[in-house]
Each structure stands twice: as C-alpha cells, then as structure tokens.
C-alpha positions as CSV (number, residue, x, y, z in Angstrom):
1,X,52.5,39.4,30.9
2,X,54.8,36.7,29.8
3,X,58.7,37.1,30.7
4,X,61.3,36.1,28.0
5,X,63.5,33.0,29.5
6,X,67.2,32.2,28.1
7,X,70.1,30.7,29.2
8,X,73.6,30.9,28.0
9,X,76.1,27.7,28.3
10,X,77.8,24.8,26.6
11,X,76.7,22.4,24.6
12,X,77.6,18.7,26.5
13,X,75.2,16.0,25.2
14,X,72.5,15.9,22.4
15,X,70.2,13.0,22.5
16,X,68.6,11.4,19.5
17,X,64.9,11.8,18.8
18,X,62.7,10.4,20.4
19,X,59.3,9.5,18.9
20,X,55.8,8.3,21.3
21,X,52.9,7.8,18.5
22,X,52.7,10.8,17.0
23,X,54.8,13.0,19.7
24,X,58.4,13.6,18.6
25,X,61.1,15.3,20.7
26,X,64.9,15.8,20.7
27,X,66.9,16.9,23.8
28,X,70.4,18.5,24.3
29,X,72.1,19.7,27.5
30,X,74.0,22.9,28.2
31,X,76.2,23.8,31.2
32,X,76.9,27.0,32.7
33,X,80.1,27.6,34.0
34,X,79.6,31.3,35.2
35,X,78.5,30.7,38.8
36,X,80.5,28.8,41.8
37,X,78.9,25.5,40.8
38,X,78.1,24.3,37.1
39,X,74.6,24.0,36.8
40,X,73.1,22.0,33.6
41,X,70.0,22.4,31.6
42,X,67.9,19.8,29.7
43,X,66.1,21.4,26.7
44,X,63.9,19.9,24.3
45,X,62.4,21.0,20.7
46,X,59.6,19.5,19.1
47,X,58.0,20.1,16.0
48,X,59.7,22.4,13.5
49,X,62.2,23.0,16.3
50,X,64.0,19.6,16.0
51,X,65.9,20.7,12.8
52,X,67.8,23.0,15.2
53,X,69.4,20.6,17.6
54,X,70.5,18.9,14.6
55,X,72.7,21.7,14.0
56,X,74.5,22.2,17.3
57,X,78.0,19.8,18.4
58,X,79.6,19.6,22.0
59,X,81.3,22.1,22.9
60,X,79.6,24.9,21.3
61,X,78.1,27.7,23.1
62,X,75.0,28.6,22.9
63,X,72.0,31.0,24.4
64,X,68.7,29.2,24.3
65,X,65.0,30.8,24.4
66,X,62.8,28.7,25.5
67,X,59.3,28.2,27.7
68,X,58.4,26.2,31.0
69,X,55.9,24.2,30.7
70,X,54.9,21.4,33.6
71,X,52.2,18.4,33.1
72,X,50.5,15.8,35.8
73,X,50.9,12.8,33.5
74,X,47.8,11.1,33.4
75,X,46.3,12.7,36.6
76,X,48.6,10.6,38.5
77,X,49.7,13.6,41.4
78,X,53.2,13.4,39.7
79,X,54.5,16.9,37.6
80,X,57.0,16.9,35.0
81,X,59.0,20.0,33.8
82,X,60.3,20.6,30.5
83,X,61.8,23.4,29.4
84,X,61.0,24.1,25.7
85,X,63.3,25.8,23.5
86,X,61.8,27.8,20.5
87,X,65.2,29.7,19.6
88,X,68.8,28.6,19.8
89,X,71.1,31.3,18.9
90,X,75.3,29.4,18.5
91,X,78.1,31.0,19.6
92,X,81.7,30.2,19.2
93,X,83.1,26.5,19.4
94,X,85.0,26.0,22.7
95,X,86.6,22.5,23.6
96,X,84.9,19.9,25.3
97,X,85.2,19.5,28.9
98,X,88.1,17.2,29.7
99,X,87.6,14.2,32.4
100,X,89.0,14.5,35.4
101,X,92.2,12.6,36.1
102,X,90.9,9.3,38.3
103,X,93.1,10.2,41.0
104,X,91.2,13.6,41.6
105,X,87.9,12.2,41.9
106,X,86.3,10.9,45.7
107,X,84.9,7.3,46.3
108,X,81.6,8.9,44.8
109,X,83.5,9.6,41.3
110,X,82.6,13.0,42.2
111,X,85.4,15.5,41.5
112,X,85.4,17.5,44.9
C-alpha cells in the first residue's frame, strides 16, 4: 500500500534547470516554520512537472505531494535521496524571510 507524502511551507529558493544528457530536473526549497526548529525541503520535478516550479516565487506557500525515491549511483555503496514532487498546490504570498541583523548572529553566522 503506498502512503500519500506532502509537506506544507514556504517557498525560499528555486533553482534553475538543470539538464545531464537527456535527464532534466528543476529544484525549489520550502521551509517549515510550524515546529521549534525550521526544517527545509529540497524538491525536484522532472518531466512534465518542471512547468510547475516555474510558476511558484519566494515567499509563497505552498503544500507539495511528492515521492521518495533513493539510488546507489553507479553501484558505488553511496545512496542519494530525492524527494519528487508530482503536485504543488500555492497558497497565499507571505513576505520573504528577513536576514538577521549581523549583530544577532554567533561567530558561526548562525543566528542562535
């Protein structure tokens, strides 16, 4: 039985596409803020699916569908994860995360 997978967030970066012979992909992240810690998502679409992350822009919030899927690249012993949307559906626009000010970040430029 296969379980539905989707997770709600924030648009904050959409790459550009990405083409390896005849493999094309585009990625976009979204946050979630709605736990203690923000926790992001890489996603990408391939296929007929690229058209969609064309149509998304920081700051909007979303709820993505999408599969897991994980490879051994060549045999070599090392897995990679992607998680592959098939259905984006947009919410309402909300404004873009602001920077934190430099004096409330530690040596590590990390804000806490």
């Amino acid at each position: 039985m296969s379980e539905k997978i989707q997770q709600s967030g924030t648009v904050t970066e959409i790459m550009d596409e990405q083409t390896f012979g005849t493999f094309v992909k585009r990625e976009f992240v979204i946050e979630d803020t709605g736990g203690k810690f923000p926790k992001s998502y890489l996603f990408q679409c391939t296929k007929d699916n690229i058209a969609k992350v064309g149509e998304l822009t920081i700051g909007q919030q979303v709820t993505v569908h999408f599969d897991i899927y994980c490879s051994n690249k060549n045999s070599t012993g090392r897995y990679f994860t992607n998680l592959s949307a098939w259905r984006i559906e947009a919410g309402e626009q909300v404004a873009a995360p602001v920077a934190a000010a430099k004096g409330d970040v530690d040596e590590d430029g990390l804000p806490f």
